[in-house]
N, C-alpha and C positions, 0 to 999 in steps of 0.2 A: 504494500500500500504506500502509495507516495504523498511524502507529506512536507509541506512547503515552510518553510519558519522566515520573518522578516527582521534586519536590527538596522538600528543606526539613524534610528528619527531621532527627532531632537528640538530645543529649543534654540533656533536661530533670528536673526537681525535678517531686517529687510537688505540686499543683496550679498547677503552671504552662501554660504554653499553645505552641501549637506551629501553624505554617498549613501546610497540603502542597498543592502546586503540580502539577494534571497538566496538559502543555502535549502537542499535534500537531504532527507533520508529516506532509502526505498528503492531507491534507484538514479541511477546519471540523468544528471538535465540536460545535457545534450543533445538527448533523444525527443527532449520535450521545447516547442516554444515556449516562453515566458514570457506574460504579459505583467506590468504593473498598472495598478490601479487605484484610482484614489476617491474618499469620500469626505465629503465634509457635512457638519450638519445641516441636517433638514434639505439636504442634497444628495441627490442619485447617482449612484456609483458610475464611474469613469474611468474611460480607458487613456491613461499617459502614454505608453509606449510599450512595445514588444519587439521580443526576438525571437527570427524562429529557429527549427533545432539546426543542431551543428549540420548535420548534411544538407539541408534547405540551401542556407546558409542567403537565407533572402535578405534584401535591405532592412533595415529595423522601422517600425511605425512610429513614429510622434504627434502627439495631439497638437493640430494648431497651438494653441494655448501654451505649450510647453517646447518647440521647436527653436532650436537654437540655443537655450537653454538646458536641457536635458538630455545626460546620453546615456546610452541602455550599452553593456557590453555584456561578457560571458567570458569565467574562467573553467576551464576545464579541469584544471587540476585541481582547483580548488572545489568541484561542485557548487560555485556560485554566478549568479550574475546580479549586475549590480545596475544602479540608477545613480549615476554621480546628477547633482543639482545645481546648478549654479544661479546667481542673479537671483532668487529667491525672491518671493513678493507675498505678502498677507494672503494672496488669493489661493496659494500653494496650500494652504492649513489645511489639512486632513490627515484622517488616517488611510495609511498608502499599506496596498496590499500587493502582492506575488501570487501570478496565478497559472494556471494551464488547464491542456483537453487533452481529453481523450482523443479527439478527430487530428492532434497535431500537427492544429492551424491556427496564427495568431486570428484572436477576438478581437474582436472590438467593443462586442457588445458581455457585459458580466455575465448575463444564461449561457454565454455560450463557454466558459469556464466551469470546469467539476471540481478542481482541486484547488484550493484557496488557502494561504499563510492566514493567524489571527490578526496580523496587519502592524505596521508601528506609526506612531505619532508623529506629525511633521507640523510645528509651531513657528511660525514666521511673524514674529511681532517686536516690537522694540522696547 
């Protein structure tokens, strides 16, 4: 069973930089696209960016909203990929989650993810 864990939210200043960490166990995420995604209150879950598996090896997705700002990479060795953040803005607040499918194709949309991290906290305030 694969199970997604996220770290490295935090509390940051307005254009500061934040990296988030989603690590396995269960199995190599290689195999898996990773999408992160993020909610804030009283707000419906969104898709920031994804990567898909290493053999894909397709271009990565960026939400409008976070392009240029945000980069999605993948370590192998370490069973992790990550979301470095830069330029950070109030609007960034949420809790950010790691996610995948079964079907082994970046979402966009959260139904369409099965496996989900409990998410970490991203604070962007002064």
């Amino acid at each position: 069973q694969l199970q997604l864990m996220e770290s490295g939210g935090g509390l940051v200043q307005p254009g500061g930089s934040l990296r988030l960490s989603c690590t396995a166990s269960g199995s190599s995420l290689d195999y898996y696209p990773i999408g992160w995604f993020r909610q804030a209150p009283g707000k419906e879950r969104e898709a920031v960016s994804c990567i898909s598996d290493s053999i894909r090896n397709d271009s990565p997705y960026y939400a409008r909203s976070v392009k240029g700002r945000f980069t999605i990479s993948r370590d192998s060795a370490k069973n992790t990929v990550y979301l470095q953040m830069n330029s950070l803005k109030p609007e960034d607040t949420a809790v950010y989650y790691c996610a995948t499918n079964r079907e082994r194709v970046c979402q966009v949309l959260a139904s369409g993810m099965h496996y989900w991290g409990k998410g970490t906290l991203v604070n962007v305030s002064s």
